[in-house]
N, C-alpha and C positions, 0 to 999 in steps of 0.2 A: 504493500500500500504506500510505504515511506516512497519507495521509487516510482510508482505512477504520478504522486503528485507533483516529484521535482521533475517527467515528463511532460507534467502538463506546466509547470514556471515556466522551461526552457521552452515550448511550444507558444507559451504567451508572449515570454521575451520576442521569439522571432516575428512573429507578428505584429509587434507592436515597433522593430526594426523595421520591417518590411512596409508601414503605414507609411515612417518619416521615407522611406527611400523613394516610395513611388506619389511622394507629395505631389509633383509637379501632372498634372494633369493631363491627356493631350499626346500626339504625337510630335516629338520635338528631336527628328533623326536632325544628325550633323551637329548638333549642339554641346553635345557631350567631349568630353576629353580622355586620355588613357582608352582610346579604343582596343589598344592592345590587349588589355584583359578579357578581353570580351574571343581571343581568338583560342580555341580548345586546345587542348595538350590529353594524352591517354587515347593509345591507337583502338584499344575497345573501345572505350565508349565512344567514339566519334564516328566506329564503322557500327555504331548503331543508333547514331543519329545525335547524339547524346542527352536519349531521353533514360540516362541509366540514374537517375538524382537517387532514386531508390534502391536498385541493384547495381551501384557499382561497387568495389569492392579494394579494400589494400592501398598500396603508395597511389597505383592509376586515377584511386577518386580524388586528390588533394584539388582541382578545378572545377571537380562537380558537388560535390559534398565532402567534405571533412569530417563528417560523424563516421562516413563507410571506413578512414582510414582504419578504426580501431579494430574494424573483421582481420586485421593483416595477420596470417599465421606464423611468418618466419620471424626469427630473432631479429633478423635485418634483410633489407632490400633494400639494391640500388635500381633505379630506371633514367634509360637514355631514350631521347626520341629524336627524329629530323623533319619536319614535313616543309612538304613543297608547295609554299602558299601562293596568294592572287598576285600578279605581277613581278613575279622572279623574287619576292618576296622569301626567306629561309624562316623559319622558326624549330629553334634546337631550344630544348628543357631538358633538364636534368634532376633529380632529387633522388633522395638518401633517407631511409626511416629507420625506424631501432625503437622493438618492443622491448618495455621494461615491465615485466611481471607485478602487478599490483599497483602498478600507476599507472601505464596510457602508452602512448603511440605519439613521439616524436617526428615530424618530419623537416626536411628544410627541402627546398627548390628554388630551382631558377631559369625564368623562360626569359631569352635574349631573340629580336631581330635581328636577321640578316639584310641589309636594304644595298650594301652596296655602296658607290661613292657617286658622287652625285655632283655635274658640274657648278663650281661659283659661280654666279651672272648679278649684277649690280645693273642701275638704270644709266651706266654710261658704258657696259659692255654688257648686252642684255644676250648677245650671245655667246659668253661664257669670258673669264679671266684667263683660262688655262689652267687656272686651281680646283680641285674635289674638295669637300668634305664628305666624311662616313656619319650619317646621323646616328646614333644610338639609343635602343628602345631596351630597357628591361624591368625586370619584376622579380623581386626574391620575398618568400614565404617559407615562414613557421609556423607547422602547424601541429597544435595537441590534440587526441580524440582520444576517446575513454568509453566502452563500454560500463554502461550502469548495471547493466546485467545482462543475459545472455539473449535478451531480444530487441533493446536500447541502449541507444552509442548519440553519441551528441560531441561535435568539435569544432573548432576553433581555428582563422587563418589570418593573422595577420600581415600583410605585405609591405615592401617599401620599394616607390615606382618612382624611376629615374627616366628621364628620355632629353636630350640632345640634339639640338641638330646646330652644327659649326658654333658660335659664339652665344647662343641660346640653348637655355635650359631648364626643367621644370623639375622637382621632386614633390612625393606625395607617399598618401599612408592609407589604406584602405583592409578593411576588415571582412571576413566571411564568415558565418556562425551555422551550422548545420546538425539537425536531427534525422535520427534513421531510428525508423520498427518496423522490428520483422515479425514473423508469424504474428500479424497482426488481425481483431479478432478471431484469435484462436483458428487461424484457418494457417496450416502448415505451406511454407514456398509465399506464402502474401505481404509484399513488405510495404513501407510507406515512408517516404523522404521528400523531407524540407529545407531548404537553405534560403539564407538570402547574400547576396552577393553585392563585393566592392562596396561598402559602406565607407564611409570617411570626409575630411574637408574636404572642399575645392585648393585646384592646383593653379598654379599660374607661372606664367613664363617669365625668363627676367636673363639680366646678363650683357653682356661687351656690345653684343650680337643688336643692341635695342637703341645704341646710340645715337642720334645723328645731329649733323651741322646745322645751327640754325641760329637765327636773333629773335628778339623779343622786341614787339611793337613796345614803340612809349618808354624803352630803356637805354638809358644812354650808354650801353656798355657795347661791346665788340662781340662778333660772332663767337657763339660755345658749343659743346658739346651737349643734348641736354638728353636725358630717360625717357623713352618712350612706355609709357603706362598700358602694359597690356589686362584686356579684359580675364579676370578669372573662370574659370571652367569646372563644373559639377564630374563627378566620375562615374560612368556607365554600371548604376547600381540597377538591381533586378533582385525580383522573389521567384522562385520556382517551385513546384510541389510536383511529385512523381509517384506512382504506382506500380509494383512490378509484381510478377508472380513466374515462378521457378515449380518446374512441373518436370518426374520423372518418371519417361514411358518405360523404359526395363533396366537391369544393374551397369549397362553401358551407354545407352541414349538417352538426352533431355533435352531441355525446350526452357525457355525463357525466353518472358514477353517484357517489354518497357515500355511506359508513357507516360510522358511530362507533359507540364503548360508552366511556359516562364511568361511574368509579367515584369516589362522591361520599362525605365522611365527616359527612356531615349528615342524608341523605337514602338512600332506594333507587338502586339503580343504574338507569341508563338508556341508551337502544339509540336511536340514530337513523339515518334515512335520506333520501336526496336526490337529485334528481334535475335535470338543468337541458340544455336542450335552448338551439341555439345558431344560427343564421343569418348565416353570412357574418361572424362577429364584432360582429355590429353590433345583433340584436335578440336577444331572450334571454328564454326559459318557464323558469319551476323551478315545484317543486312538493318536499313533503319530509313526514316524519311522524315524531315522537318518542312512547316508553312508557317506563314507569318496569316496572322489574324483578317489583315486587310491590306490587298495587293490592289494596286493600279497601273495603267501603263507608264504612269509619272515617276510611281515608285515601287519597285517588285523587290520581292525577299531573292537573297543573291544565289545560297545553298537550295540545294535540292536531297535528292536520293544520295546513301552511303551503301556501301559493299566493305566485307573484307572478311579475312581468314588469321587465326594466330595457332599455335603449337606448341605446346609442355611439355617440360622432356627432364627428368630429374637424372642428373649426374652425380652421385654418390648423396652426399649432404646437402648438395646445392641444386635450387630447383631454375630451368632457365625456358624463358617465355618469348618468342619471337612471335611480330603482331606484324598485318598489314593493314592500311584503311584507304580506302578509295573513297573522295567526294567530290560529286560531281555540282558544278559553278555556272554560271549563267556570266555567258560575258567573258571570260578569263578561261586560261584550263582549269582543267580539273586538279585537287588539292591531292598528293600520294604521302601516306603517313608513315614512316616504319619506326619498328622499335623493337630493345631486349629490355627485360628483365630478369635479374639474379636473385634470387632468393637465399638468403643462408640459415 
């Protein structure tokens, strides 16, 4: 009883998270800032659309829910991922977790862009100086989760988001808080997952990069250098709620279904679903498909349908997981995810 009721504090917290996050009413795409967070990491979930807020599971869930962290069975895991994002765009994560028996599930990660260099041009050589700069985008997260008992896990993601581009620069702090139950009413394989995501101030730009030449009417003084005051920027915060259910046809095949609705304060709302079909624990099909709530020709949701296959393969002590995910883009190619996973 003690543990349902601090299921239901931690269920009221987020919600009441998730109130101030989606204050602003309205679709208000492009307004937002730190879009980078908003880009998936974890080759499962993504080749199943990433409606797994509910069944995802281990270090893979630290971008979708943080409660799943604490199912992790190994002592430690590490995960590496590459994927091949919209306009030659790279995005590599990495992160590291370490169960401590009787207190929780540590993780740390780190998702950096790859964007490449990018020619200098100023309004008196608009095509180009002959100089690049490399802008730089990342995001590092700690995260705790902690099973309360053996059907509720609830955790925590703090992050700190740096991004650059040449003599300009912004940093910020952004929070993620997530609840997972499983065999929920009593019905075995039925789980239920809530997060809300990116919580935190507004970010703003500032730096060398903002200066420029100018005088001041009505001042008797000589041309200076003076700060260009840029507007500050909200963080692409979103609530999610997911539903999954894990179904066993005989001692080597299964079935699991996923589906979310994220409510997003940036954008339209969106509906995902997933599937992933299972052999002996050891080979693994998904498949999944995301839409955005309300589409026009002015404005269409970019993702579509996802694909993909992964593979388990225990080497003595060490268990090792190779993922693929195909998603396919409107506009752009298609997005190729790979990744391993160690388990120790």
């Amino acid at each position: 009883m003690k543990t349902t009721y601090r299921c239901v504090s931690i269920l009221a917290l987020a919600a009441c998270m998730a109130s101030a996050a989606m204050g602003g009413a309205g679709n208000r795409a492009g307004t937002s800032g730190a879009t980078e967070l908003l880009i998936p990491v974890g080759t499962r979930d993504i080749s199943l659309g990433g409606a797994t807020i509910a069944t995802t599971r281990g270090i893979e869930a630290l971008h979708y829910n943080p409660a799943a962290l604490g199912h992790m069975k190994n002592n430690a895991t590490v995960y590496v991922s590459h994927m091949s994002y919209i306009a030659d765009i790279g995005i590599n994560y990495g992160a590291i977790a370490a169960n401590f028996e009787g207190f929780g599930v540590v993780a740390l990660n780190l998702k950096a862009l790859d964007v490449g260099d990018i020619p200098v041009t100023t309004t008196t050589n608009p095509d180009g100086t002959g100089k690049t700069f490399t802008p730089q985008f990342f995001s590092v997260g700690l995260t705790f989760s902690r099973m309360l008992n053996d059907r509720i896990g609830v955790g925590v993601t703090s992050k700190i988001i740096t991004e650059r581009m040449g003599d300009v620069s912004a940093s910020g702090v952004a929070f993620d808080i997530g609840v997972m139950y499983d065999n929920m009413a009593a019905i075995n394989g039925l789980s239920l997952g809530i997060a809300v995501k990116n919580i935190g101030p507004s970010m703003q730009f500032g730096g060398s990069g903002l200066l420029t030449q100018a005088t001041v009417d009505a001042q008797h003084r000589p041309s200076g250098l003076y700060q260009v005051q840029t507007a500050a920027f909200e963080l692409p915060s979103s609530i999610e709620f997911g539903l999954g259910y894990h179904q066993s046809i005989d001692d080597a095949n299964s079935l699991q279904l996923s589906g979310a609705f994220q409510s997003n304060n940036f954008s339209d709302d969106e509906y995902k679903l997933g599937m992933e079909y299972s052999y002996q624990d050891l080979f693994f099909v998904r498949g999944g498909y995301n839409f955005a709530q309300k589409e026009s020709d002015e404005r269409q949701f970019l993702f579509g349908g996802t694909v993909g296959a992964g593979v388990k393969y225990a080497l003595g002590n060490m268990d090792i997981s190779v993922d693929y995910a195909y998603r396919a883009v409107r506009v752009f190619d298609a997005n190729h995810v790979f990744s391993v996973k160690l388990g120790f």
